[in-house]
C-alpha positions as CSV (number, residue, x, y, z in Angstrom):
1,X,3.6,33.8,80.3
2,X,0.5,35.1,81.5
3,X,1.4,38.4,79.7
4,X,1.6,36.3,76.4
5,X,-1.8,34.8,76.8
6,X,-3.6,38.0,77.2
7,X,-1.9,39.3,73.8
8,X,-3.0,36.0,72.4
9,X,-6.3,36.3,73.9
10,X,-6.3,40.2,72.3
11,X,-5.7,39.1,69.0
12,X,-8.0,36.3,68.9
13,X,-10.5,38.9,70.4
14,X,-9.6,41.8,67.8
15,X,-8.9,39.4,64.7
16,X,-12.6,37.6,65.3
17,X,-14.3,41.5,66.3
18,X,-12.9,42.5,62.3
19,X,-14.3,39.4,60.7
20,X,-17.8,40.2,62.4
21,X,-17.5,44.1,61.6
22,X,-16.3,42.4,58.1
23,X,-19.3,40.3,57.8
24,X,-21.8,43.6,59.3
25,X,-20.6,45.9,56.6
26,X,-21.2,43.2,53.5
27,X,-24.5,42.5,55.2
28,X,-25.4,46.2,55.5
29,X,-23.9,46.8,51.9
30,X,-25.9,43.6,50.5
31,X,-29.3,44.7,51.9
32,X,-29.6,48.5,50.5
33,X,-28.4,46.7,46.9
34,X,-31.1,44.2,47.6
35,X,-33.9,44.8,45.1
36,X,-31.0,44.9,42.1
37,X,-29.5,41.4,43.5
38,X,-32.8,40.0,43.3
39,X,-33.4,41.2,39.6
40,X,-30.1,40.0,38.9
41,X,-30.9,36.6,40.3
42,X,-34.0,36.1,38.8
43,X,-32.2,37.1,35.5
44,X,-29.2,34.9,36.2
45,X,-31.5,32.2,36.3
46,X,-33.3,32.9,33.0
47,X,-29.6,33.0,31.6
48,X,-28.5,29.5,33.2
49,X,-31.5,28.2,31.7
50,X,-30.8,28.9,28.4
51,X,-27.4,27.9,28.4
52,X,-28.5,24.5,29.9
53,X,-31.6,23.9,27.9
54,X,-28.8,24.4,24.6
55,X,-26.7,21.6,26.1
56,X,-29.9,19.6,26.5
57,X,-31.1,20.0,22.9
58,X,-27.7,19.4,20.9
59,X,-27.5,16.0,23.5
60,X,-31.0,14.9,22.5
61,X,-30.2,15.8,18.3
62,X,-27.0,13.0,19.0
63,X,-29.3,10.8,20.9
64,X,-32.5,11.3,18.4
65,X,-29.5,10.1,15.5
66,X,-29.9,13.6,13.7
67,X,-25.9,14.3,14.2
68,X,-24.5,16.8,15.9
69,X,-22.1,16.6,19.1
70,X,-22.6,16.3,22.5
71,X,-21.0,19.7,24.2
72,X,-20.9,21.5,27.6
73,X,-22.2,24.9,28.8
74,X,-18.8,26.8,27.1
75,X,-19.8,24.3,23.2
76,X,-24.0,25.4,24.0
77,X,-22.5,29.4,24.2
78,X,-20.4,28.9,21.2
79,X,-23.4,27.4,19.3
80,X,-25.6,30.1,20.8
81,X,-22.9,32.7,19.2
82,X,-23.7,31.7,16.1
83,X,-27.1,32.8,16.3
84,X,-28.2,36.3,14.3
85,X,-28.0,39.1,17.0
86,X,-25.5,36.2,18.8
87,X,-23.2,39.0,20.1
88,X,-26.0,40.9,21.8
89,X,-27.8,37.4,23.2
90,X,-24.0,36.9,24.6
91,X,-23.8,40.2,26.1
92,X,-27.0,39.4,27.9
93,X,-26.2,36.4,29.3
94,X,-22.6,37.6,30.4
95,X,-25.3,39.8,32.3
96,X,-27.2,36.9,33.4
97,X,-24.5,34.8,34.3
98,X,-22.5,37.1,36.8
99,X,-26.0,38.2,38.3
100,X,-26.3,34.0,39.3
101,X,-23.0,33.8,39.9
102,X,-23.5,36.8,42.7
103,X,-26.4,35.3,43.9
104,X,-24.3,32.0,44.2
105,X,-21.6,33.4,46.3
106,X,-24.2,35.4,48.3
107,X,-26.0,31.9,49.4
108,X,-22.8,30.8,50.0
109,X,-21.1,33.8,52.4
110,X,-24.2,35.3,54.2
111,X,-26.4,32.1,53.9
112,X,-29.8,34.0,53.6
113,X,-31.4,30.5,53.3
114,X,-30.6,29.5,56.6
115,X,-28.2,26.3,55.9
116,X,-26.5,26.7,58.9
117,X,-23.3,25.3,60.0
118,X,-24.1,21.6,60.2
119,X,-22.3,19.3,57.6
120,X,-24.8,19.7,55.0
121,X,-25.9,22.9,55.3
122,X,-21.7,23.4,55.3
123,X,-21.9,20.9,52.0
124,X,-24.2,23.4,50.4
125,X,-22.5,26.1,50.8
126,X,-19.4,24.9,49.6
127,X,-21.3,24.0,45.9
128,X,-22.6,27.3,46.3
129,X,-19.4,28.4,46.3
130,X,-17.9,26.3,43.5
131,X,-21.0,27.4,41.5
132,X,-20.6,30.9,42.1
133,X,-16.7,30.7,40.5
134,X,-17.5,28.4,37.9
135,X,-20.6,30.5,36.8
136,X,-18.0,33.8,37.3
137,X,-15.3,31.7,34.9
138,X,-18.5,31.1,32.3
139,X,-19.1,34.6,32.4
140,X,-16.2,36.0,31.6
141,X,-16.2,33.1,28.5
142,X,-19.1,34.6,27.4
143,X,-17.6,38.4,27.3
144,X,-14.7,37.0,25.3
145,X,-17.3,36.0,22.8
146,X,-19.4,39.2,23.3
147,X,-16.0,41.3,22.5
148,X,-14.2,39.4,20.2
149,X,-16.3,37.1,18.4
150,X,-14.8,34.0,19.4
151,X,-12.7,33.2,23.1
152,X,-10.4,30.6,23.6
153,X,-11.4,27.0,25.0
154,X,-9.5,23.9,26.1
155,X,-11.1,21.2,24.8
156,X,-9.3,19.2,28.0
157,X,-9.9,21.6,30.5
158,X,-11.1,19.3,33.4
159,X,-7.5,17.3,32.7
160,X,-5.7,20.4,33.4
161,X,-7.7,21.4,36.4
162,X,-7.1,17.7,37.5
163,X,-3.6,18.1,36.7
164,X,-3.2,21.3,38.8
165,X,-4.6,19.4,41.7
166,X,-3.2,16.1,41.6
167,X,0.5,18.7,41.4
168,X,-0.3,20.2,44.6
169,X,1.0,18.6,48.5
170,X,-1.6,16.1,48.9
171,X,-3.1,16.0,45.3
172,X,-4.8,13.0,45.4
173,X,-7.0,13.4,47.9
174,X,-7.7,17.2,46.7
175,X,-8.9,15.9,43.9
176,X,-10.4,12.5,45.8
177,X,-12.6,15.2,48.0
178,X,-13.4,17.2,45.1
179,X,-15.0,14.0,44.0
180,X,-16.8,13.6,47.0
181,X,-18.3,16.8,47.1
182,X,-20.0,16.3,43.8
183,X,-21.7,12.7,44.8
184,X,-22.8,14.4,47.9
185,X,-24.3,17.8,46.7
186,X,-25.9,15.4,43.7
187,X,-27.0,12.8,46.3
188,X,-28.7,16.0,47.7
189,X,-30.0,16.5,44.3
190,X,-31.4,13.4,43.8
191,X,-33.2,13.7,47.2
192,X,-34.7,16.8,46.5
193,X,-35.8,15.7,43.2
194,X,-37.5,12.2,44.3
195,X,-39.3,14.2,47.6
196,X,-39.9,17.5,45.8
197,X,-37.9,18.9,48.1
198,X,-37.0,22.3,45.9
199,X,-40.4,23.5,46.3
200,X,-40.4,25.1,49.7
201,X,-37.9,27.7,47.6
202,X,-41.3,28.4,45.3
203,X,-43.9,30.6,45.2
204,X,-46.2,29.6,42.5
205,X,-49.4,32.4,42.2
206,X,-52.2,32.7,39.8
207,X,-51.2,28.6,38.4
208,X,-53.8,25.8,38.2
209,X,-53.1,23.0,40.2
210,X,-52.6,21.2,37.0
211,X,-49.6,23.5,35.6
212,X,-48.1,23.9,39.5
213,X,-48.1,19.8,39.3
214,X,-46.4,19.7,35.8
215,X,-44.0,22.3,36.6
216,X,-43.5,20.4,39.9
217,X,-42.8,16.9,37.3
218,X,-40.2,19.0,35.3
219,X,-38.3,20.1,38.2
220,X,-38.1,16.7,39.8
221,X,-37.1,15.2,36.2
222,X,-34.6,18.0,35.1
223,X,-32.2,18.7,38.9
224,X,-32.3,14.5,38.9
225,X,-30.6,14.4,35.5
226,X,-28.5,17.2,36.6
227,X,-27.7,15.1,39.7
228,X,-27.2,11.8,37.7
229,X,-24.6,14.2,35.8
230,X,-22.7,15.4,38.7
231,X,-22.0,12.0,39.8
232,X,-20.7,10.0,36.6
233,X,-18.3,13.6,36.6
234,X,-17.8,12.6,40.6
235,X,-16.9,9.4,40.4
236,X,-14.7,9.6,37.3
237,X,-12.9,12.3,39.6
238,X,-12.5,9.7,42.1
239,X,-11.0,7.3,39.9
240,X,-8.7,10.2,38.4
241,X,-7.3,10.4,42.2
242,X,-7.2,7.0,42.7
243,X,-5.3,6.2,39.5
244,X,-3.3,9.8,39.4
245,X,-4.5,10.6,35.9
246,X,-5.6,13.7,34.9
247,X,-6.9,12.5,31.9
248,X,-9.1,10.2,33.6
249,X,-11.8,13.5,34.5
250,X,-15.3,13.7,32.6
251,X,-17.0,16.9,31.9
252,X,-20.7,17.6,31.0
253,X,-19.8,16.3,27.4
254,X,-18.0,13.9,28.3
255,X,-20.4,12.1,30.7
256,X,-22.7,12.4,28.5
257,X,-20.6,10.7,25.6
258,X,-20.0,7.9,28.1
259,X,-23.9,7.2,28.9
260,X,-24.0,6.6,24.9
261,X,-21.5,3.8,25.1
262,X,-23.5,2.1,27.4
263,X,-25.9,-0.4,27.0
264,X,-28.8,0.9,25.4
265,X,-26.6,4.2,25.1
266,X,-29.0,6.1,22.8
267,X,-32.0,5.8,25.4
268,X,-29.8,6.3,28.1
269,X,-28.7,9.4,26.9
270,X,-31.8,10.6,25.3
271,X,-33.4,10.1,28.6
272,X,-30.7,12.2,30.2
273,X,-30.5,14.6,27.4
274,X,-34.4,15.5,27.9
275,X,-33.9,15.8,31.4
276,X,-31.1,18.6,31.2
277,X,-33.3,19.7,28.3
278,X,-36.0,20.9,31.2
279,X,-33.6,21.5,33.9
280,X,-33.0,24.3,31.6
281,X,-36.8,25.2,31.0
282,X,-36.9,24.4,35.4
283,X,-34.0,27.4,35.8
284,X,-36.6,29.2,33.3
285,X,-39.6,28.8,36.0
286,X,-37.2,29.6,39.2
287,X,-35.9,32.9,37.3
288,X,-40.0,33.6,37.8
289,X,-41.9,31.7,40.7
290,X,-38.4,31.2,43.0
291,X,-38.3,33.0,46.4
292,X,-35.5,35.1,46.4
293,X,-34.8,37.1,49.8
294,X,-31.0,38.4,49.7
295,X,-31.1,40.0,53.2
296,X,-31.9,38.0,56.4
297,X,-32.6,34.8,56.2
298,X,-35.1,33.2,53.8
299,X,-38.2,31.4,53.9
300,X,-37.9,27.8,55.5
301,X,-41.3,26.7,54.0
């Protein structure tokens, strides 16, 4: 018996010493490709930015009553496409968009921000992580159009994500979790926006005090409408678990369809329209003034 617990203790021992030497190489490997990560960043954040800052200008045209269509990130790329030089703009931000998504899963697995373990530096990480693949997933969207011209898109794909979930052992409350997630990381938003919070990640030099306070006022106003966003998709998701219907999940587009049904829908959704509008132009400023440090851990001020 004794004999048995020493192997055990070996392998636990041996299996943890590879995930450290694991961890020590990507570390290593991250740090000499540093400067290029960081250029990448700053450019995947340009790229986000003008992706979001489309969806933000087709929602206010619907909300303004000059036509148009609400859309997500994939409909604002598709749009974008249509542009002249559109197949080199989406070659760029196929660039763009894997250099955030990298920067994404980097926050995420080495945590040079200095999260932490605790539940919501753990929370963070996990959105990190979902943004990283989701970003990754656009990405590759975005080559298809690059390449081809034109890529395939489910106009119901947050059903058949749903669907996939609520099919697996314990569906439900996949899906009920995913749900959670999203309130919490856009509770976190929300947070950040009303306290300013984001600003210890910036490094605003050579401003005025007057444009570093009105850049200040469009961050705060565009990553709350982001949050307000991420928890009319959250709670929808909830209900989807609750009710076990796929078809019950929101998107981007959808959310924002749904604030237009509401009372006083067109201000609602102009109101939340302009704010995605300068989350965009927000992803814009952090692709310039943000404090980017891939190796170590970052700044805490």
């Amino acid at each position: 018996m004794s004999d048995l617990k020493h192997l055990g203790q070996q392998a636990a021992s041996s299996l943890k010493g590879g995930v450290e030497s694991a961890q020590q190489a990507a570390a290593n490997a991250t740090q000499h490709a540093a400067p290029w990560l960081e250029t990448l960043a700053r450019f995947g954040y340009a790229s986000k930015g003008v992706v979001y800052g489309t969806v933000g200008l087709l929602a206010l045209t619907v909300a303004l009553g000059r036509g148009g269509a609400t859309t997500d990130t994939k409909g604002a790329l598709l749009r974008l496409q249509d542009l002249p030089a559109g197949s080199l703009l989406m070659w760029i931000l196929t660039l763009g968009l894997i250099g955030y998504a990298l920067w994404q899963l980097i926050r995420a697995a080495l945590d040079p921000e200095g999260q932490g373990h605790q539940a919501k530096g753990v929370v963070k990480r996990i959105g990190y992580t979902f943004s990283g693949v989701a970003n990754l997933a656009l990405a590759y969207f975005t080559a298809q159009l690059a390449i081809a011209g034109n890529a395939t898109r489910s106009q119901n794909s947050e059903d058949q994500l749903a669907g996939t979930i609520l099919n697996l052992p314990g569906g439900q409350l996949w899906l009920g979790l995913g749900g959670v997630i999203l309130i919490a990381v856009a509770g976190n938003q929300l947070y950040s926006a009303y306290g300013a919070k984001f600003m210890k990640r910036m490094r605003f030099t050579n401003l005025s005090q007057r444009t570093c306070t009105l850049l200040t006022r469009v961050g705060q106003i565009g990553i709350a409408s982001r949050g307000i966003l991420m928890i009319i998709i959250g709670i929808f998701a909830l209900i989807a678990a609750w009710h076990r219907k796929a078809s019950e999940t929101v998107g981007i587009s959808e959310a924002l369809t749904w604030l237009r049904t509401q009372p006083s829908g067109a201000l609602l959704l102009g109101t939340v329209a302009l704010g995605t509008l300068l989350y965009g132009v927000w992803c814009v400023v952090q692709a310039r003034y943000r404090r980017i440090r891939i190796e170590g851990h970052g700044d805490a001020n």
